[in-house]
C-alpha positions in Angstrom: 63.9 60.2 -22.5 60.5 58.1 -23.0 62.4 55.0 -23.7 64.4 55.2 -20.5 60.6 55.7 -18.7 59.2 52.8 -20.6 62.2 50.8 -19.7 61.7 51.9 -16.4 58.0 51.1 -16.0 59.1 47.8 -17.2 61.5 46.6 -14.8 58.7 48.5 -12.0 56.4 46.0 -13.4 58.6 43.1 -12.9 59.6 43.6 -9.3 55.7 44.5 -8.4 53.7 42.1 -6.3 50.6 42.7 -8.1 49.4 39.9 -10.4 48.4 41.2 -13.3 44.9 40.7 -14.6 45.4 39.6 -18.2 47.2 36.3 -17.3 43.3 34.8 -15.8 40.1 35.0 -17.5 36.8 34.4 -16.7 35.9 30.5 -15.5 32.5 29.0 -17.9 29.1 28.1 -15.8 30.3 24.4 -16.7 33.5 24.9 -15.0 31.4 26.6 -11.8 29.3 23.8 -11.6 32.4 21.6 -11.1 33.3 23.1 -8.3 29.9 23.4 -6.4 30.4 20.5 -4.0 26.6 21.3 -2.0 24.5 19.3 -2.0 21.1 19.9 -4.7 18.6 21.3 -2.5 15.4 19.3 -2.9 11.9 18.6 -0.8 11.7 16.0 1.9 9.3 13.9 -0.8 11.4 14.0 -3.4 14.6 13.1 -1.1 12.2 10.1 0.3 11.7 8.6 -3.1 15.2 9.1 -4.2 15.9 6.6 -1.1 13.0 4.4 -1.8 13.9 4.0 -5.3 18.3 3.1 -4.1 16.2 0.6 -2.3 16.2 -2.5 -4.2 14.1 -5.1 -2.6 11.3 -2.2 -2.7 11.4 -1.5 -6.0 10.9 -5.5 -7.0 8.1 -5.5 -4.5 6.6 -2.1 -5.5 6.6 -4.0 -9.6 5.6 -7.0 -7.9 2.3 -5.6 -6.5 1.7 -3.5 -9.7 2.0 -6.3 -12.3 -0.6 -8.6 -9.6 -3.0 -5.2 -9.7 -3.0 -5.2 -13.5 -3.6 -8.9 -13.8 -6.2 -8.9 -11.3 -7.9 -5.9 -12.5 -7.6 -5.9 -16.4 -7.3 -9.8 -17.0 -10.7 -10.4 -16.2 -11.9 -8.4 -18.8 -10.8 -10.5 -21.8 -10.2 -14.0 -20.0 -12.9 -16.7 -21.7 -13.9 -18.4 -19.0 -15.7 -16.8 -15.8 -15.6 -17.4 -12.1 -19.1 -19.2 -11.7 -19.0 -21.0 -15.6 -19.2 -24.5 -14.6 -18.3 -28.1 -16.8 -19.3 -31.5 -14.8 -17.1 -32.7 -17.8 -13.9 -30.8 -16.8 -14.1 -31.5 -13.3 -10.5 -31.8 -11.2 -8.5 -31.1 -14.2 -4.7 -30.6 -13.8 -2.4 -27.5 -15.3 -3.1 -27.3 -18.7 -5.0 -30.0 -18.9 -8.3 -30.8 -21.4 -11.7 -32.7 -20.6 -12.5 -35.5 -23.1 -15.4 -32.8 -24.3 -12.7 -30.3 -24.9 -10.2 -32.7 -26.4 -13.0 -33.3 -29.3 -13.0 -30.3 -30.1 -9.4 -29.6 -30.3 -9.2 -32.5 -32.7 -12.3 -31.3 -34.9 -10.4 -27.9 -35.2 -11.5 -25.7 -32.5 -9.1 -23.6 -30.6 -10.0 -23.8 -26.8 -8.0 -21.5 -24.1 -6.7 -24.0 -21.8 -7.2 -24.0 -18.0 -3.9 -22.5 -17.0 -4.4 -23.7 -13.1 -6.9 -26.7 -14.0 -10.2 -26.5 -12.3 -11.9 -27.3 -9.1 -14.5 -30.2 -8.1 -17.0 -28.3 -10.0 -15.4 -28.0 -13.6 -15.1 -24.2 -12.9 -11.8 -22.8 -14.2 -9.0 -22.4 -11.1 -6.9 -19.3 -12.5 -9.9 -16.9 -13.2 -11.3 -18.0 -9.4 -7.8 -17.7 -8.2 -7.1 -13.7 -9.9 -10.6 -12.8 -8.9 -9.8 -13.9 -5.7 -6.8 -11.8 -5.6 -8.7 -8.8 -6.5 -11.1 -9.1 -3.7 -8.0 -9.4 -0.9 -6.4 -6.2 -3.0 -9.9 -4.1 -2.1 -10.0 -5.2 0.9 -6.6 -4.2 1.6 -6.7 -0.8 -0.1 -10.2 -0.4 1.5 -9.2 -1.0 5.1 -5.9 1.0 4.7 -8.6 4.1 3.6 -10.6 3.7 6.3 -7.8 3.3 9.0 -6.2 6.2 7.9 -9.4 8.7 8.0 -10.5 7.5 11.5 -6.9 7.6 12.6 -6.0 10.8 11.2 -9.1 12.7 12.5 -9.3 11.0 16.0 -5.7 11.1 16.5 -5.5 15.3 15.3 -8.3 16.3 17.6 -6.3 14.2 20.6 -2.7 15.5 20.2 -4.1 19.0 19.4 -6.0 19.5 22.3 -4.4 17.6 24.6 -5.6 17.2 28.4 -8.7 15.7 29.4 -9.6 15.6 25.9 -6.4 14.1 25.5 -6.8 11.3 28.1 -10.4 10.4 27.6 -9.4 9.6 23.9 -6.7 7.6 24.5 -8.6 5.7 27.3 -11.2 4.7 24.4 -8.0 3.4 22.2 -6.7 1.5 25.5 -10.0 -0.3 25.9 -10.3 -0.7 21.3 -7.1 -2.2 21.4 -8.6 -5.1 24.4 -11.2 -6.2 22.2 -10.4 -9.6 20.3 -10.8 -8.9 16.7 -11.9 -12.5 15.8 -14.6 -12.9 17.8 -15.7 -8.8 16.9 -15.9 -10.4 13.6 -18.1 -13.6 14.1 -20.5 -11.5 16.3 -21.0 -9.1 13.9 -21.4 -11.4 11.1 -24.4 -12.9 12.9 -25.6 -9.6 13.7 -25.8 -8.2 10.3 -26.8 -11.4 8.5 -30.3 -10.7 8.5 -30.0 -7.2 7.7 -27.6 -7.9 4.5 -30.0 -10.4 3.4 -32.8 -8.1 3.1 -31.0 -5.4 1.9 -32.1 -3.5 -1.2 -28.1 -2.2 -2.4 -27.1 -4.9 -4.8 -23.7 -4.4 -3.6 -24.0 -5.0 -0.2 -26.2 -8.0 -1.2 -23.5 -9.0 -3.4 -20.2 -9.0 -0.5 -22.4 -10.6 2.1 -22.4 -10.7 5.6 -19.1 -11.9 6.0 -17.0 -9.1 4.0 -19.4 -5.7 5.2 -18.7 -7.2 8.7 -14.8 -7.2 7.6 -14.6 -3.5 6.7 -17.5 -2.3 9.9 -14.3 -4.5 12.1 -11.5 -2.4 10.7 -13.2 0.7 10.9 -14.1 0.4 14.5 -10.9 -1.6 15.3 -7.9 -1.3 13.2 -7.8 2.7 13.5 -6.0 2.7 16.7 -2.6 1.9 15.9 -2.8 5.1 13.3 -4.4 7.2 15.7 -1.5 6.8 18.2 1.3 7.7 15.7 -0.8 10.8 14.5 -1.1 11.5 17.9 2.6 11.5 18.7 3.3 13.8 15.3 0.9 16.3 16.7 2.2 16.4 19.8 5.8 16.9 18.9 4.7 19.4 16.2 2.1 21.7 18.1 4.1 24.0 20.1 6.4 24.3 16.8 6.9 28.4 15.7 5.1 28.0 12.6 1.7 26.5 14.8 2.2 29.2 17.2 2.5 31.9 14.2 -0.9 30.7 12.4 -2.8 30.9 16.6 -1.3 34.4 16.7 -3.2 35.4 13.4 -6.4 33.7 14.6 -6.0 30.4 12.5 -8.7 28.1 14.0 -7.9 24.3 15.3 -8.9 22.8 12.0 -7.1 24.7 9.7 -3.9 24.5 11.6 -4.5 20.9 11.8 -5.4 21.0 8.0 -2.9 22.6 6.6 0.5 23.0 9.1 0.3 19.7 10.7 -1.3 16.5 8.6 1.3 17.5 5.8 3.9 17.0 8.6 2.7 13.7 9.3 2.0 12.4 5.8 5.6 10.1 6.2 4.1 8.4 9.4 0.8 8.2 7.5 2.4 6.6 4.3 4.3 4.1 6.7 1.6 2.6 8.4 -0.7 2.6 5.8 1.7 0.5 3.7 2.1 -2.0 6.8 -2.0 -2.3 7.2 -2.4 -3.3 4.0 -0.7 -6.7 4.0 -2.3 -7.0 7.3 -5.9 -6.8 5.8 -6.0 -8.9 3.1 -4.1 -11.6 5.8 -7.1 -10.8 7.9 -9.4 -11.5 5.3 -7.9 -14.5 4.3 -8.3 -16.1 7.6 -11.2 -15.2 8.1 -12.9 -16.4 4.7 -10.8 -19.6 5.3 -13.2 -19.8 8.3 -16.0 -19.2 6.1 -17.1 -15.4 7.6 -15.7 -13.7 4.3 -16.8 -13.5 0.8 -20.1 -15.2 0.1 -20.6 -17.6 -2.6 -19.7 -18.4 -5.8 -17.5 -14.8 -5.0 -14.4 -16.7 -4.8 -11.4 -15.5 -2.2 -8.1 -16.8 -1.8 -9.1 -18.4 1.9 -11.9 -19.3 0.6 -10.3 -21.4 -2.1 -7.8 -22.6 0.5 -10.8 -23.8 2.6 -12.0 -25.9 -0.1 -8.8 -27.6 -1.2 -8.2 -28.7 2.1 -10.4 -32.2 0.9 -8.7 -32.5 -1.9 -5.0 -32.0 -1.0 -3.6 -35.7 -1.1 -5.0 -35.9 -4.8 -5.2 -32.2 -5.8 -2.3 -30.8 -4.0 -2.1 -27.5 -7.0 -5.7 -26.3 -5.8 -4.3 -25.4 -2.4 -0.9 -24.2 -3.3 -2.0 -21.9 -6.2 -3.8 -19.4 -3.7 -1.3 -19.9 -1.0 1.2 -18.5 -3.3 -0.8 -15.7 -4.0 -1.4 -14.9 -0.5 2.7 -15.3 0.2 3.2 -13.1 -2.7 0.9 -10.2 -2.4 1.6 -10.4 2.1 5.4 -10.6 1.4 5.4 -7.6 -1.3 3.5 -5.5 0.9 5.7 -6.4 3.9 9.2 -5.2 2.2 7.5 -2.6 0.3 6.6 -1.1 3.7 9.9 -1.8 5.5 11.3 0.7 2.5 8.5 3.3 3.1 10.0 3.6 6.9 13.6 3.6 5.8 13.3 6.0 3.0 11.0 8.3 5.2 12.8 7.7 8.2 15.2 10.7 8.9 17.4 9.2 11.6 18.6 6.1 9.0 19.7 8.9 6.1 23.0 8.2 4.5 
């Protein structure tokens, strides 16, 4: 009798549409995380600098402008020869080139660093005047792009927030900033402030001149505007959002909504144009010290140094082209560098 129910429960089991547990077993996390097709979750940063760093040209530009930073900044420190060391005896020297005094003492033994760009009309080595130069065009750039985006960011907070007459007012002051010819700001000013610089008692404003305080007094009353409009916009599209109404509702004042909920919101317009102003300053300052209203002497620039091959150039040709490469270079990285910045933070151009 219990072989005929076995039998029985067998043949049940057969015909039974149930599957039957013991023919699966359990799937390993590994094998789970084959299967999960989403997406890592991840912060808008972090997905920004994953596309910045697909982006080739940006990357080679981003090392560019770090290995010119390091030369002009740490070089300097252990190069022999200084920016205002002069030689009457090494005048006009070519790339790599020796004086006769130098040559004798090559021959009796000595060990002399040669002049890797030659040296100008004053026997002054060219490479240390040209990496000094591009040191002074980095400040200015990273200098202006700090004081662009503190004016813009606060001016262009307080206008979108508020909005209105507030609102219009503002923007009629930006209207009538962006009418005013830089340029000639520049040469006014210079005048203006000449005889206060030069009885100044702060060595360091003593020490930039006239020409280079009026540079950075320009782009903090000038060069603000463009960043004040784009803040502006942000805040606009970003006031009336839930979270800004939330923080009102619990009696959050203006400036710590604007502090905390909606300058983090802007911070990829912010990066953007900051990028793009940089390249833009040290151009600036390069005109303008090719004109003679930048850097004051011996401080070399790189327009300086353009300036003053310009007399030269038939015989000398290298004294003009070495900081006109360095301007191309350091304008160019900037340039592409920035055109990454807006495609990486750019959401409407995401893969």
């Amino acid at each position: 009798m219990t072989e005929k129910k076995a039998e029985g429960k067998k043949i049940k089991n057969l015909l039974s549409l149930q599957i039957d547990p013991a023919l699966f077993e359990t799937a390993s996390e590994e094998e789970k995380a084959q299967q999960v097709t989403m997406r890592e979750s991840v912060s808008f940063m972090k997905d920004a600098m994953r596309r910045l760093r697909k982006n080739k040209i940006a990357m080679i530009s981003l090392i560019i402008i770090v290995l010119v930073a390091l030369i002009a900044f740490i070089v300097p420190t252990f190069y022999p020869y200084t920016y205002t060391k002069q030689d009457v005896t090494a005048q006009n020297l070519g790339p790599f080139q020796y004086s006769a005094k130098e040559q004798a003492k090559i021959n009796k033994g000595q060990n002399i660093f040669p002049h890797i760009m030659g040296t100008d009309n004053l026997g002054r080595d060219y490479a240390i005047r040209v990496i000094y130069g591009t040191r002074i065009s980095l400040l200015v750039g990273i200098f202006s792009a700090l004081i662009v985006i503190v004016i813009g960011i606060i001016y262009g907070s307080i206008s979108g927030y508020f909005g209105g007459k507030v609102d219009m007012v503002m923007m009629r002051i930006v209207d009538i900033i962006y009418s005013l010819p830089d340029v000639l700001i520049v040469i006014l000013l210079s005048v203006a402030i000449k005889d206060w610089v030069s009885t100044s008692k702060n060595e360091l404003i003593s020490r930039l001149g006239a020409g280079m305080v009026s540079i950075f007094i320009v782009f903090g009353l000038l060069y603000w505007v463009s960043m004040a409009r784009q803040v502006r916009g942000q805040i606009l599209s970003i006031k009336e959002q839930e979270y800004v109404l939330a923080s009102k509702a619990i009696g959050a004042g203006p400036a710590r909504i604007i502090r905390k909920h909606m300058i983090p919101n802007c911070v990829s317009v912010i990066i953007i144009i900051a990028a793009m102003q940089i390249p833009s300053a040290i151009f600036t300052e390069s005109f303008l010290s090719f004109l003679g209203l930048g850097v004051s002497v011996p401080m070399p620039s790189l327009g300086s140094l353009a300036s003053d091959a310009r007399t030269s150039l038939r015989s000398y040709p290298y004294q003009l082209i070495f900081p006109a490469l360095s301007i191309f270079l350091i304008v160019l990285s900037f340039n592409l560098l920035g055109n990454g910045l807006r495609d990486a933070f750019d959401p409407k151009l995401r893969n």
